[in-house]
ZAGUZA-779373 format. One record per residue (C-alpha): residue in three letters; x, z, y. Coordinates in steps of 0.25 Angstrom, whole numbers, padded with zeros to 4 digits, always signed. Last residue first. Layout:
BEGIN
AlaXZY...
END
This chain:
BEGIN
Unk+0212-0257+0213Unk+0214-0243+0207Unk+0231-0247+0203Unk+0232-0249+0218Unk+0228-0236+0222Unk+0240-0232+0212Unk+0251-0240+0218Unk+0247-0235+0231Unk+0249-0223+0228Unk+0261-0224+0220Unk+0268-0230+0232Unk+0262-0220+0241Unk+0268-0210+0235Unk+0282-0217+0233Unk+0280-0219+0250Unk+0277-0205+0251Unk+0291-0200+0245Unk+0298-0195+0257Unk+0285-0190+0265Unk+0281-0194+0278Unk+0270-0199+0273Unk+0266-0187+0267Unk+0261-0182+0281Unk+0249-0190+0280Unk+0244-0180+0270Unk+0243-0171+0283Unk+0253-0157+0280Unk+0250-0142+0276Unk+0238-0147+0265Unk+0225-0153+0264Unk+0225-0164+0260Unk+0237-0168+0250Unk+0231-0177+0239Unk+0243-0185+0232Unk+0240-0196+0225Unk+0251-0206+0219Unk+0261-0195+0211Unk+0268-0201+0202Unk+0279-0192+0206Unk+0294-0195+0214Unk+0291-0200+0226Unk+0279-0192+0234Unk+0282-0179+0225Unk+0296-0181+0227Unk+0296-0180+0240Unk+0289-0168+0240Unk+0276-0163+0244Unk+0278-0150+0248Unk+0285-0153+0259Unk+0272-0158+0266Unk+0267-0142+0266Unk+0255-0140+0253Unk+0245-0128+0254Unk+0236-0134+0248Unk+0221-0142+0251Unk+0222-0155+0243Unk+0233-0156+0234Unk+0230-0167+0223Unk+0241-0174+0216Unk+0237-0188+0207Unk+0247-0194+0201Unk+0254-0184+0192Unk+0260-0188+0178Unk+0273-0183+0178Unk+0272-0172+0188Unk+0287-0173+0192Unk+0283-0174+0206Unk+0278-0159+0204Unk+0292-0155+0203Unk+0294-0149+0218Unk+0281-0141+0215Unk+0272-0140+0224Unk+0272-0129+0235Unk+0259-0124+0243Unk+0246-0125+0236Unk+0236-0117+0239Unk+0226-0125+0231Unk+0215-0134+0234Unk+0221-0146+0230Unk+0229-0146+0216Unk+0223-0158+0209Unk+0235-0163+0200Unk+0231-0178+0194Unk+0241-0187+0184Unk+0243-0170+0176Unk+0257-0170+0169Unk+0263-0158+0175Unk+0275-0154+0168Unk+0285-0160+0179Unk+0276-0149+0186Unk+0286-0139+0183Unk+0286-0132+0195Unk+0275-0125+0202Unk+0264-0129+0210Unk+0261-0119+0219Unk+0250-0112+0227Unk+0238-0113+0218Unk+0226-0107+0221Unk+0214-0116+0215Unk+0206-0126+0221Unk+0213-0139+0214Unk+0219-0137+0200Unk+0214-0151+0194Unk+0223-0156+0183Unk+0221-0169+0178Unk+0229-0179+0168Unk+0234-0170+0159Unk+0241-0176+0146Unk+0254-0169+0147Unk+0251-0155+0149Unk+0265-0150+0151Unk+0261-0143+0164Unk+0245-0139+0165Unk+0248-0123+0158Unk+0257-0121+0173Unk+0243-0117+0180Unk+0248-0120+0193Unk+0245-0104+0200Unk+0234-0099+0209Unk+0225-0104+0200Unk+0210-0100+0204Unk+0202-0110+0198Unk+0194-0122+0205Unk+0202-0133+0199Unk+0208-0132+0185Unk+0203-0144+0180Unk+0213-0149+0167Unk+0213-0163+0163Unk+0221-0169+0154Unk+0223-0159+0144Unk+0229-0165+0129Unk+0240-0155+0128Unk+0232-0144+0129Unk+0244-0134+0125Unk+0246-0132+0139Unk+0232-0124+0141Unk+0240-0111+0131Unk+0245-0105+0144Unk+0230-0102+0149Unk+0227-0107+0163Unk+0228-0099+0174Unk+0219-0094+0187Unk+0206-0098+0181Unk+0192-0095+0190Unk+0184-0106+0187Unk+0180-0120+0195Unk+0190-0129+0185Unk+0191-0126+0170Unk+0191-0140+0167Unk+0200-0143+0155Unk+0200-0158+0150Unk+0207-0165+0140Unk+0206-0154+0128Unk+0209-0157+0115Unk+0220-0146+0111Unk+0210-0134+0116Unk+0218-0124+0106Unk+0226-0121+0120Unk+0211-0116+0126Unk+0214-0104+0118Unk+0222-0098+0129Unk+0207-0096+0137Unk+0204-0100+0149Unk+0204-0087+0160Unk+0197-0086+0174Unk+0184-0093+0169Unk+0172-0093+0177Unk+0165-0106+0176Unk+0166-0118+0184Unk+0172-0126+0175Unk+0174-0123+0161Unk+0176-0139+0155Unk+0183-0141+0144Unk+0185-0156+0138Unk+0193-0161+0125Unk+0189-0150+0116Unk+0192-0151+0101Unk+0198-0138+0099Unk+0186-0130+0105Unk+0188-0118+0097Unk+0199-0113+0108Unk+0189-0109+0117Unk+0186-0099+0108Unk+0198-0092+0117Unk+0186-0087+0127Unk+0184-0093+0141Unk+0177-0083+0149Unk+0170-0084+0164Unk+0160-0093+0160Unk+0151-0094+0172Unk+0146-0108+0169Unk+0149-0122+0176Unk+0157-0128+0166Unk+0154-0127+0152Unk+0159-0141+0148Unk+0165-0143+0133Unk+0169-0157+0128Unk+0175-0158+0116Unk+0166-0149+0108Unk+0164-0150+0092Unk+0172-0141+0086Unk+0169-0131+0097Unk+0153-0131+0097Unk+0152-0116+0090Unk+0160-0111+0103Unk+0151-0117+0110Unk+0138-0111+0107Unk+0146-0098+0109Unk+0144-0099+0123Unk+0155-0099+0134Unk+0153-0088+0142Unk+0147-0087+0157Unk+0136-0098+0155Unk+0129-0101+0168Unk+0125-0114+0161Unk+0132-0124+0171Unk+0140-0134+0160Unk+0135-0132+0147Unk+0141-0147+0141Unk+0147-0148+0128Unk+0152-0162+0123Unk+0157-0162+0108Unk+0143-0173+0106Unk+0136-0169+0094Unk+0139-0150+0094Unk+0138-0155+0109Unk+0124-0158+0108Unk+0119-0147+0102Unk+0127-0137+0110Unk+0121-0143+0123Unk+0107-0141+0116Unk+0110-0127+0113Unk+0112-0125+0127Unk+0099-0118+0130Unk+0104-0109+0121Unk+0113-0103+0130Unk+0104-0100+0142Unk+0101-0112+0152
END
């Protein structure tokens, strides 16, 4: 389907603020949509072959949902700070090895899907977010979680998939974090600290696939307060 056989989609989303040209083989973003920005808050173009973001982006002031995955994109604009709006980011499935320094302006993210990318690094631009809820950074390259995740306010972290092998000796101070996903690292026992186990809020931690058997936790000081909260929250979905 060419581009104006989308003028339907643009139609409708000039009445309903929801546009949807997912898996158009598109490779820019068309201009059709530029002219739709006052009235967008919920833009999907995943599935294309878009491989540039321009700093028009920041025309869609009133956007609450971004979706760019699987696309191309190895660079997101810094204009995506004048995104004030926006809840959800998924840029997930491309080729993006940072975020832009101006993402911790968006105060009002709370779900961010990062997964699929080619990060090597924790994209520091998530700390200080304080209404995130969701960060998805699983199947890239990280090797290190670094300090400073006191900052960190996400309830669910999904880092499996990653080359993971040290974890910050702060992440317990995570204020909000429940859920802790690290599937398929490169995590030895010691790095899941007693603190950790005792200290956070954390009540799910997903280990498989790692240097040590999950059953080895057990024998972690700590494991009982895990467990604790654990239990505590199964309970609570009965």
């Amino acid at each position: 389907m060419g581009n104006s056989g989308l003028k339907q989609h643009y139609e409708t989303a000039s009445k309903t603020g929801v546009l949807q040209i997912s898996n158009h083989k598109l490779k820019e973003i068309p201009v059709e949509v530029f002219s739709l920005a006052e009235n967008l808050r919920n833009l999907d173009l995943s599935k294309n072959k878009i491989t540039h973001v321009p700093e028009d982006l920041s025309m869609f002031k009133f956007l609450k949902q971004l979706n760019l995955s699987t696309n191309m994109i190895q660079v997101l604009p810094e204009s995506l700070s004048n995104l004030k709006k926006l809840e959800l980011l998924n840029v997930s499935f491309n080729s993006l090895t940072s975020l832009p320094s101006s993402l911790t302006t968006l105060s009002n993210l709370k779900q961010v899907y990062l997964n699929n990318n080619k990060f090597k690094t924790f994209p520091k631009e998530l700390l200080g977010l304080t209404n995130i809820e969701v960060v998805d950074l699983s199947n890239n390259k990280i090797t290190v979680i670094p300090k400073g995740m006191s900052e960190f306010y996400a309830v669910e972290f999904n880092l499996s998939q990653n080359e993971i092998s040290v974890l910050s000796d702060d992440l317990y101070q995570a204020p909000r974090l429940k859920i802790l996903r690290l599937e398929e690292n490169c995590l030895s026992l010691d790095m899941i600290t007693p603190s950790l186990l005792r200290d956070s809020k954390i009540h799910t931690i997903n280990i498989d696939g790692n240097l040590f058997e999950p059953k080895q936790l057990a024998s972690l000081e700590g494991y009982n307060e895990y467990t604790e909260r654990y239990t505590a929250m199964k309970k609570k979905m009965f």
